[in-house]
ZAMARGU-4260 file (C-alpha; in steps of 0.2 Angstrom, whole numbers, plus 5000, padded with zeros to 4 digits):
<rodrens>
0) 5000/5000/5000 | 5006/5016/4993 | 5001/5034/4990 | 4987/5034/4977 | 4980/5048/4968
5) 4962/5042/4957 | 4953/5054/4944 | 4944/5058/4932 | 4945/5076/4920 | 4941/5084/4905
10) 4951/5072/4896 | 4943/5054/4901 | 4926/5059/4904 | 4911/5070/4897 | 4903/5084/4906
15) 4888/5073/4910 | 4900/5062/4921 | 4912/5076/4928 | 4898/5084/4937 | 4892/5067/4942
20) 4907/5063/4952 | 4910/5080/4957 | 4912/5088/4977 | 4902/5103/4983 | 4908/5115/4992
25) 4895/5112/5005 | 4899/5092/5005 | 4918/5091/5003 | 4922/5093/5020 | 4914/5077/5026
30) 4918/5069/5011 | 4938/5071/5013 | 4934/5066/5031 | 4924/5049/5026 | 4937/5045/5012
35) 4952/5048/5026 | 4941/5036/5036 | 4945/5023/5024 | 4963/5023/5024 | 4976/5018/5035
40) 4983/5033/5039 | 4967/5045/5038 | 4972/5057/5025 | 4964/5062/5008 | 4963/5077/5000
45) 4948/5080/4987 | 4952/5089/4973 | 4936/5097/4963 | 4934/5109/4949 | 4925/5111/4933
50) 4937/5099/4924 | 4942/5087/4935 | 4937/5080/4952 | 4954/5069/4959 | 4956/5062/4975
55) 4972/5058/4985 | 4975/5046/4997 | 4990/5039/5010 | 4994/5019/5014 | 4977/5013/5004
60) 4973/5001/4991 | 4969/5011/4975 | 4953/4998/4973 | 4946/5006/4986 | 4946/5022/4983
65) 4936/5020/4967 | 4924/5008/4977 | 4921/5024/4989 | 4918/5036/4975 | 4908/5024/4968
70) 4897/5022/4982 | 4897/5041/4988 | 4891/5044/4973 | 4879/5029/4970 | 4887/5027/4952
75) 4890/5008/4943 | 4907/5002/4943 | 4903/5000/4925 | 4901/5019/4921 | 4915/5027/4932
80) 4929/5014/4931 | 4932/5017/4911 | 4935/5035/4914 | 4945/5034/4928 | 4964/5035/4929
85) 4976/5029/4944 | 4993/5032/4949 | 5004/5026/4964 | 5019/5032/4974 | 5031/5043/4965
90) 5019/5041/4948 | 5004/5049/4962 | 5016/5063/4966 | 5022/5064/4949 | 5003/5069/4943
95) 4999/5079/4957 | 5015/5091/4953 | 5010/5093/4935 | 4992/5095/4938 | 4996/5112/4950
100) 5009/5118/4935 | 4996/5118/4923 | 5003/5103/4914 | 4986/5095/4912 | 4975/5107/4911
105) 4963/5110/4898 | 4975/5127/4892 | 4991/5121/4894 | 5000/5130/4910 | 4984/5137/4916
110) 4988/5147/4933 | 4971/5145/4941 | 4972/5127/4943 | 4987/5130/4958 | 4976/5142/4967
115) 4959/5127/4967 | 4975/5114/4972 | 4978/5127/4988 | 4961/5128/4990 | 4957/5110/4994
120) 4972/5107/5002 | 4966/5122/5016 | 4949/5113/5014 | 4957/5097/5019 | 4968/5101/5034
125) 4952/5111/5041 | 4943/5094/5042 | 4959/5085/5047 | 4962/5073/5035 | 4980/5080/5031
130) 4998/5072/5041 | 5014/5074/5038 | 5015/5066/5023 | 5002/5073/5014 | 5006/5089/5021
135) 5023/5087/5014 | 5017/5083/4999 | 5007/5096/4995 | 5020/5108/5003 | 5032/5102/4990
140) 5019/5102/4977 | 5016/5120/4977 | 5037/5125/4979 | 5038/5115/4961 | 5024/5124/4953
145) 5033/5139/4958 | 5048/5135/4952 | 5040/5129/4936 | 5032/5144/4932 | 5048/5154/4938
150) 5060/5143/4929 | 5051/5139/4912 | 5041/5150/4900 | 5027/5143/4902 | 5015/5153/4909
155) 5024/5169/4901 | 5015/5170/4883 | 4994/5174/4882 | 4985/5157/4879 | 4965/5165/4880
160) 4957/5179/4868 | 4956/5189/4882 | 4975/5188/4889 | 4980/5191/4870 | 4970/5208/4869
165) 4977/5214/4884 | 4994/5209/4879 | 4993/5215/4864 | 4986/5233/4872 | 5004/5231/4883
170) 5016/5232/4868 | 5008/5248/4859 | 5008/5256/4875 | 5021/5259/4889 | 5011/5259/4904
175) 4993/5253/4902 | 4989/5262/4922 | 4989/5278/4909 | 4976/5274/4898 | 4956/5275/4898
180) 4949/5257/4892 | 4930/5257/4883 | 4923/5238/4885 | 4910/5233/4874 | 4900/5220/4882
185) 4897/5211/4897 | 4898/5193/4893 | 4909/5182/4902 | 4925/5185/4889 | 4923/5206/4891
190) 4926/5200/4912 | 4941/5191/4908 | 4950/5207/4899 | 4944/5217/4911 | 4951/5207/4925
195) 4967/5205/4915 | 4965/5224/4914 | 4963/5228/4933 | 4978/5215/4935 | 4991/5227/4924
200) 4985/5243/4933 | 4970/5250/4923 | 4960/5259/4933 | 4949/5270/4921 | 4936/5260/4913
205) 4920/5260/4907 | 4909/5246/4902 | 4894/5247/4887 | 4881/5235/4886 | 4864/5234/4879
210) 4860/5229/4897 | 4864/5240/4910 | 4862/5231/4923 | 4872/5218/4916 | 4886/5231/4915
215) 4883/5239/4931 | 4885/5223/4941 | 4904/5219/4932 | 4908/5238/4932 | 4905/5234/4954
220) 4920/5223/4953 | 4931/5233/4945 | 4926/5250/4949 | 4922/5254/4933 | 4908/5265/4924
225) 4894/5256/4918 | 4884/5266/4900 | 4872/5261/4888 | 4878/5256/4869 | 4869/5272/4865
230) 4879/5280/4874 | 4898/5276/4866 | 4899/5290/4857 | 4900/5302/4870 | 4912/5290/4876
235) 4925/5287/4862 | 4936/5300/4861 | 4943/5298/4877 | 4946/5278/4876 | 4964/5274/4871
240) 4960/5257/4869 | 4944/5249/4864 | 4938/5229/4865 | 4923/5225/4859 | 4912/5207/4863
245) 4894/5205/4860 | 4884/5194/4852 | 4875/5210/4838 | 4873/5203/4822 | 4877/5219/4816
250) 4893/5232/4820 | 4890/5243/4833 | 4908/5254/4829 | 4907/5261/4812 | 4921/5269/4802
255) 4911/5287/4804 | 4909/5287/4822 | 4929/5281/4825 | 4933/5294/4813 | 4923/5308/4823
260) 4931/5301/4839 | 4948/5303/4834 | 4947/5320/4827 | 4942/5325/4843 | 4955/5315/4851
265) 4966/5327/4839 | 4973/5312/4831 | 4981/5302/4847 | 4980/5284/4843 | 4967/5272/4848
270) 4967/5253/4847 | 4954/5245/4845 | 4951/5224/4846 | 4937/5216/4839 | 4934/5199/4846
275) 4918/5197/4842 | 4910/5187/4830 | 4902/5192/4819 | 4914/5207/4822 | 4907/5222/4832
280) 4919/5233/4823 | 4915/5239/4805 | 4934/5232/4796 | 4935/5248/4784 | 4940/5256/4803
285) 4957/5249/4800 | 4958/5261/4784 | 4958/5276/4796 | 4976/5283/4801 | 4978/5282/4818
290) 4966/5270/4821 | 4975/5252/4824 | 4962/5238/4824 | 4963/5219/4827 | 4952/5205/4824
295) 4948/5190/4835 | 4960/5182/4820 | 4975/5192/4822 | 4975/5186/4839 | 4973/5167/4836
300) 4989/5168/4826 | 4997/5175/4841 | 4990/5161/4852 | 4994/5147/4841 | 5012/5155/4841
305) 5013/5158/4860 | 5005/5137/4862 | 5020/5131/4853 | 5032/5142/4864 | 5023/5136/4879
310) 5025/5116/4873 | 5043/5120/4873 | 5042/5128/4891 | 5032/5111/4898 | 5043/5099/4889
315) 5055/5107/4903 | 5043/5109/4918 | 5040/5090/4913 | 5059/5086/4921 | 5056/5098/4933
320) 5041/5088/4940 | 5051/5070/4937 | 5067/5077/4947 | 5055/5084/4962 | 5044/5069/4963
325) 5059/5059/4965 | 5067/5068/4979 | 5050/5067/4988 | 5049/5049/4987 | 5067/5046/4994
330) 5061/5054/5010 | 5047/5044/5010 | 5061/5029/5008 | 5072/5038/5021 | 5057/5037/5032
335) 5055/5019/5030 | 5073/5017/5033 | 5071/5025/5050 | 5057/5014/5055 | 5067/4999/5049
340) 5082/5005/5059 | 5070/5007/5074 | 5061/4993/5071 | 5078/4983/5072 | 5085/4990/5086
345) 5069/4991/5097 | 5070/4972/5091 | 5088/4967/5098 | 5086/4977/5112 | 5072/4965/5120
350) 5083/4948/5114 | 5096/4957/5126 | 5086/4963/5140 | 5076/4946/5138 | 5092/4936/5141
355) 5102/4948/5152 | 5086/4945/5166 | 5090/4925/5163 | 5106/4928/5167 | 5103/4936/5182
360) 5090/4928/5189 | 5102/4911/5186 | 5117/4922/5197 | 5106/4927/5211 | 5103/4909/5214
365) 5118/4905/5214 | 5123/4896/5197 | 5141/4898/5192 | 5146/4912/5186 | 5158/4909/5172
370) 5146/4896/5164 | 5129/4908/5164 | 5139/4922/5155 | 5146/4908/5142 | 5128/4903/5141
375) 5122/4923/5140 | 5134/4923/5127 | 5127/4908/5114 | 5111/4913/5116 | 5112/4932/5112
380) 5123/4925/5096 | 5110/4911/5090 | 5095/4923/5093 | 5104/4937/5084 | 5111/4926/5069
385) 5096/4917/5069 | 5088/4928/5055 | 5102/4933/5044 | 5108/4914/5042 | 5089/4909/5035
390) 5091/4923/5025 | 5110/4917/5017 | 5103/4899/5017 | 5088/4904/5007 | 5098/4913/4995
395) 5110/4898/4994 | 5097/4886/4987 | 5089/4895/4977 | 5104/4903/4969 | 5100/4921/4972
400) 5118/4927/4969 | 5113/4948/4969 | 5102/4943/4987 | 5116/4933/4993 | 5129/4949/4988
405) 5116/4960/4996 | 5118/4949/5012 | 5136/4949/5013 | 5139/4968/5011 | 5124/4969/5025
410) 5134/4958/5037 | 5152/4964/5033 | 5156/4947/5026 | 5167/4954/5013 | 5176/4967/5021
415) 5193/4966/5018
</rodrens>
């Protein structure tokens, strides 16, 4: 019995399953402590996100950590057992390493999957299911990740539509905390650049949507201004950058109303990124000097080029994660080498104090001397050698030159 870590993720199973097997915020608590309950050891930590739910375990049989998920969730051995995958002691640490990188996420060196991976480890020691050996674990699992991202590119180049706008908005200008940002929509992709935004120091910001409302509860978050569409053209002129995603089948910027803007703005430039589709930005904008515009396209070529940089960056992360997952388990052998050394002298030490009350017991009533310490003597020897010369017979007979080797180092047989 090993560490085991058991899963299931965008990867192996459909959304119908994922959320099937999936932990609740309100549940995971006693779950991690009725999992832990099942182990030897009494730790677990239940990892649960959108894309993948994987649970980790200490001194357990991996069969029955999938009989538990299975019956916690009531699901047939049939349907859950196809989708799962399993991995024990280094190749469990292995896993868990590369999952907190962002090496198995759905966007390759995702960040966000490290902070859910600190989440349930929290989640986990607040229901005390967490030792030293899980907590060492997961300690060392989020050092690596670190390490990773600080060591390898692959969290350096914009993976998303959203990053690449923002991106994109960083190289024209020199400091984006400068600028005044016009977002066109609400949706979930004008959140993420605005987020992205906040995160590089943009603090003026207004957001138009068809729904105010809708606006007005992002704009909360960011302590940003929330306007109508209607509104935009009061707006334009002083946006530096503008990005744009709605779902209008028609554009809502047209080339005249640009054009207006940036004679008002006395010519400074303006970007502008489309990445709606179809596109919210008439395209004959591009045409107008000063104006700089960018399709969702111009930015997949960007991300397609910046994926390939970031393969690159995990293919060393990936020897990263080996190397650390290595070193983990030889303390977990160098904790087994303790016990055994403990184990051993806590062993030896009774044969002694065993024979040593003998012997004593034998002097108070008066038997010779000289022959109870010969006897104290053959007996300490024969129980101490006992073991070992099974063990050199054993290997004898059966031939087992490399045990028998092994043997004689361990004894100082072949000392010079």
């Amino acid at each position: 019995m090993s560490l085991v870590a058991i899963g299931i993720n965008h990867k192996t199973a459909t959304v119908d399953l994922r959320e099937k097997v999936a932990f609740g915020p309100d549940k995971i608590h006693d779950a991690m402590k009725s999992l832990a309950a099942s182990t030897q050891s009494g730790e677990a930590v239940i990892i649960s996100t959108c894309n993948r739910t994987e649970l980790y375990c200490n001194n357990c049989e991996a069969a029955d950590v999938v009989a538990w998920l299975e019956d916690y969730h009531q699901l047939s051995h049939e349907d859950v057992e196809p989708c799962l995958y399993q991995y024990k002691g280094q190749e469990a640490v292995k896993h868990l390493m590369r999952v907190s990188a962002g090496l198995d996420s759905l966007i390759l060196g995702e960040p966000q999957i490290l902070g859910q991976v600190k989440q349930s480890f929290v989640k986990a020691k607040e229901a005390g299911t967490v030792a030293a050996t899980m907590d060492r674990m997961f300690q060392n699992t989020f050092s690596v990740a670190k390490k990773i991202r600080t060591e390898t590119e692959i969290g350096a180049a914009a993976v998303s539509v959203a990053f690449a706008a923002v991106s994109m908005a960083k190289h024209i200008f020199s400091s984006l905390s400068t600028t005044q940002v016009l977002l066109i929509g609400a949706g979930e992709t004008i959140e993420l650049v605005a987020r992205h935004l906040k995160d590089n120091g943009v603090t003026a910001m207004v957001v138009a949507n068809r729904t105010v409302s809708r606006a007005e509860a992002m704009c909360d978050e960011f302590g940003a201004t929330a306007i109508t569409l209607e509104q935009i053209p009061d707006f334009l002129p002083k946006a530096d950058i503008v990005i744009s995603s709605t779902a209008s089948p028609l554009p809502i910027l047209g080339k005249g109303m640009v054009e207006k803007a940036l004679k008002q703005r006395r010519h400074q430039p303006m970007l502008l990124v489309d990445i709606a589709v179809p596109r919210d930005i008439e395209a004959e904008v591009a045409d107008l000097d000063d104006a700089f515009l960018y399709t969702v396209d111009d930015l997949q070529s960007i991300i397609e080029q910046n994926m390939a940089s970031r393969r690159e960056a995990a293919e060393q992360a990936e020897l990263i994660a080996e190397d650390q997952a290595y070193q983990f388990m030889e303390w977990i052998r160098s904790l087994e080498s303790v016990d055994s050394i403990r184990e051993y002298r806590t062993q030896s030490m009774a044969i002694k104090n065993e024979l040593v009350e003998r012997a004593v017991n034998k002097l108070a009533q008066g038997g010779n001397s000289e022959q109870v310490l010969l006897e104290l003597a053959n007996k300490l020897t024969n129980k101490l050698i006992h073991a070992p010369t099974q063990a050199l017979t054993a290997a004898s007979r059966q031939g087992d030159l490399n045990s028998l080797g092994q043997l004689r180092a361990v004894l100082g047989l072949d000392k010079d």
